[in-house]
Steps between C-alpha positions, in 0.01 A plus 500: 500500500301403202513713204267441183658727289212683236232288652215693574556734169526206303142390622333815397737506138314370206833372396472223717319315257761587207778372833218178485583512115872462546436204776265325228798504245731402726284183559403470170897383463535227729115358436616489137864303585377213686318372215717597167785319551272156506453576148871516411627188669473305242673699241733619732601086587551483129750777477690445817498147539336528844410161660131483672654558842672827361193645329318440853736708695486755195105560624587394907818764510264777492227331747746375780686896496200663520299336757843516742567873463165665553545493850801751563358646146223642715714614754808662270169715392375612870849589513642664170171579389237289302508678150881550525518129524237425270643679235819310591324152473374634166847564390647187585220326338579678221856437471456096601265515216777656247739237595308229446383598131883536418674215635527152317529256741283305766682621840493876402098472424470346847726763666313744326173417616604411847590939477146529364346347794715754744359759312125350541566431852545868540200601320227276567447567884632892438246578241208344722684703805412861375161463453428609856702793493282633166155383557274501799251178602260636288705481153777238618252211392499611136863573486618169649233364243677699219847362574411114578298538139788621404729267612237187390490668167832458351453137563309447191696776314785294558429200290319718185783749527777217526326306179543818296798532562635153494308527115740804404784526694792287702484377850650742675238744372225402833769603716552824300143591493496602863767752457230771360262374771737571764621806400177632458404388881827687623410812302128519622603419858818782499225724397173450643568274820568710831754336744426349830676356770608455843837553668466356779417167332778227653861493276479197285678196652744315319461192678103464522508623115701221428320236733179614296667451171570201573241350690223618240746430210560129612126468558429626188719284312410172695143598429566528092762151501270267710237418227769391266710319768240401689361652856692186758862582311778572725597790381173672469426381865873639572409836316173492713709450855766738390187776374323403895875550655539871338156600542534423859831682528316791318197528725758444831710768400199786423315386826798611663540829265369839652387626144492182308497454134241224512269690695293192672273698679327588169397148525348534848253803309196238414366701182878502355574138585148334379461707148864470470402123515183491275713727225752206536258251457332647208855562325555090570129430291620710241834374466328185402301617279763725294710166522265260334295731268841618262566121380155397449436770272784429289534122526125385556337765264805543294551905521839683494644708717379824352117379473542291906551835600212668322269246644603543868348877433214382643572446867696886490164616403315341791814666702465804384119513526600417872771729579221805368223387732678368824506850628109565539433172551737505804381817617124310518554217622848474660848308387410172716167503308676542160807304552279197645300528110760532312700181632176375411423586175863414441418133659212484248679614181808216619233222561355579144775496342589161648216370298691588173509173225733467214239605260349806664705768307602810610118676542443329816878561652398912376243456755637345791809731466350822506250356815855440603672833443208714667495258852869536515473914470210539728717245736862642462408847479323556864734310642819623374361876613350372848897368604636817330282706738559306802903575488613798685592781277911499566493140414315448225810396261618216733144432537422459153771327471437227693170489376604438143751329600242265667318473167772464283614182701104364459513569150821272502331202750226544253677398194705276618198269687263560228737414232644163675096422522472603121821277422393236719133444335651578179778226478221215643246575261731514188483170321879429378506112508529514102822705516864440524645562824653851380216631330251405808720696735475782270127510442453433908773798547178774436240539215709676261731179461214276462416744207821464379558161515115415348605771197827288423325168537203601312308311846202706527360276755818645727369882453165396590601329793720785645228763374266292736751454761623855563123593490462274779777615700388873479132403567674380840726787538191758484283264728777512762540881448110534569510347795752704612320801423202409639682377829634812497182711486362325756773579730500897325158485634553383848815653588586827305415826735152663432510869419416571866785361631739624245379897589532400839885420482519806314374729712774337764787522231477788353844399357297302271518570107141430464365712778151625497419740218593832709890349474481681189424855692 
């Protein structure tokens, strides 16, 4: 039997928005990660002697951990209980982030973020997981609107934060930072955040935890290594075959499983499977974006990390605006409605920003960013909350966490195509014929070599050529991410259920987290 312990009470609690408070920080911590140790790479190569490849996996340690685990992350919480493990993922974040300012070499940093990204695995889909337990359909579009700003907003804190403290103190001092931050998310949720669970939720398998590790870890990495090695190599195609091979083991094995931990019918559920999609979608446009935007602030217009950071403020603005007003707007005209307009106005803001020349400064890129920021809130937002509400309530940690970990992997496909297109225009734009051999290969390498090479050289005509190059390759980075978003409005449009068909399945699941507003009687 399914038990929701503190559910109903928790509804009618004011606290729940101080337990919404304790999700928020907990968010707050891993938004804030994925984009402060960027800033330290190159200090941190410096100090350790770490070779390109290792100051990759420093950043990819994290990524290919985190997406793996958040599967059986979702379901050690319908089983143990979703703050009890929350606070755990908290705590291990914590202490992955305490080794890694201490050590002093490159394999311990890389070990130690590897145990940061089991911590994040466990909080990510957890923290998204208890939102139906504390808030009904009514208030669950605000509060899932409250944690994705939350999550979206550490991104830029990450590089302005990281700057000042690359300005003051050592290295190891980003990693140290999120000590405080993570204690302070494992205080607020010990003290404000009810538990919930469900015991009858299946045991967690060894052997489909580890076929899911590994499947989703070797995707993962084949996904980050084939830009650099190139996308026919032998052993990406091998990591590809072996990824298919475990997947397919994976998926064999739960079809087979009475309660599975990859719970495949949630996929058979149209509103969890097609939001779950266009959330996906919209996290692969953004990935883009937050990939290309970073250097050509820095290299193109020639800010530093604190002041990149201070100008991507504007797009967390448009989110925020966004996350505020999806909830009435929803209520008005319905998520399909919303969704559809928000891949849109995302589309639009992408496809301006594609027109972006080497002499436009940063007013225009102020403008297309925050267009940006409120299409991707008035997108994400809806349908984050519409999949949420389509789970049934003693699965909505495995749920989640297949639906993050759904996103998390498009984030990664995201980065990794965009950026081989961004490498790929880059390099055969960039004008090198007047350079040695080694020097070219450095300046083609990224636009931060270019910069370094044409500084040494005193060749201005080289930083004007990779200025205009790189500006070129994100104009066609944005213009493919446009197109994506506006293919994927279309098919928002077309396919995503209408409000009359999603009360209809609720009224023949009443199962259903989001059931009609009397589930709250």
């Amino acid at each position: 039997m399914v038990t929701v312990t503190q559910d109903e009470d928790a509804r009618r609690d004011s606290r729940r928005w101080w337990a919404l408070g304790a999700l928020v920080a907990s968010m707050l911590v891993l938004g804030f990660d994925m984009t402060i140790l960027n800033v330290a790479l190159p200090t941190m190569a410096r100090d350790l002697g770490a070779s390109t490849g290792q100051q990759q996996w420093m950043a990819d340690a994290y990524v290919v951990v985190f997406a793996s685990l958040m599967l059986p992350a979702g379901l050690l919480g319908d089983r143990f209980g979703r703050r009890r493990m929350l606070i755990t993922g908290l705590a291990v974040f914590l202490a992955g982030s305490l080794v890694g300012a201490l050590v002093d070499d490159v394999t311990p940093v890389i070990l130690a973020r590897a145990v940061m990204g089991v911590g994040g695995a466990l909080v990510m889909p957890l923290a998204m997981a208890v939102l139906p337990s504390l808030f009904g359909p009514d208030e669950r579009t605000k509060a899932v609107g409250a944690v994705s700003a939350a999550s979206a907003l550490g991104l830029p804190l990450g590089p302005i934060i990281g700057g000042w403290l690359l300005d003051h103190f050592w290295w190891g001092s980003v990693f140290l930072i999120n000590v405080p931050m993570a204690a302070i998310g494992i205080t607020a949720c010990v003290f404000l955040l009810p538990e919930t669970r469900d015991p009858a939720s299946p045991k967690v398998d060894a052997v489909s935890t580890a076929l899911t590790a590994a499947g989703l870890g070797i995707l993962i990495y084949a996904i980050i290594e084939a830009p650099d090695r190139g996308w026919g190599d032998p052993l990406i195609l091998g990591f590809f075959a072996a990824s298919a091979v475990l997947i397919a083991l994976l998926v064999g094995r739960e079809r087979r499983s009475v309660r599975p931990m990859l719970d495949l019918s949630l996929l058979t559920q149209r509103g969890f499977l097609l939001n779950t999609l266009a959330a996906t979608l919209v996290m692969f446009v953004l990935s883009g974006l937050m990939f290309v935007l970073p250097q050509y602030l820095q290299a193109v217009l020639g800010h530093d990390a604190f002041a990149t950071g201070v100008r991507m403020l504007p797009m967390m603005g448009g989110l925020l605006v966004a996350a505020r007003g999806a909830a009435p707007v929803v209520a008005k005209f319905g998520p399909r409605a919303v969704i559809s307009s928000g891949l849109v106005v995302l589309a639009f803001a992408a496809l301006l920003g594609s027109r972006t020349g080497v002499h436009d400064g940063y007013g225009f890129t102020a403008l297309w960013l925050s267009i940006a920021g409120a299409g991707f809130g008035f997108a994400v937002v809806p349908a984050m909350d519409t999949a949420l509400g389509a789970l049934p309530r003693d699965r909505a940690g495995s749920g989640s966490g297949l639906l993050m970990t759904v996103r998390q992997v498009g984030s990664a496909i995201g980065i990794a195509l965009l950026g081989s297109l961004l490498a790929s225009a880059y390099s055969g734009r960039l004008d090198t014929s007047a350079l040695p051999h080694s020097a070219a290969q450095t300046a083609s390498d990224s636009v931060v070599g270019a910069h370094v090479v044409a500084a040494q050289l005193g060749d201005r005509a080289l930083a004007a050529s990779a200025n205009a190059a790189y500006v070129h390759g994100m104009g066609l980075v944005l213009l493919v991410s446009g197109i994506a978003a506006l293919v994927t409005a279309l098919l928002a449009a077309a396919l995503l259920p209408n409000p009359g068909a999603v009360r209809t399945l609720h009224e023949e699941n009443p199962d259903v987290v989001s059931a009609p507003e009397n589930a709250r009687q």
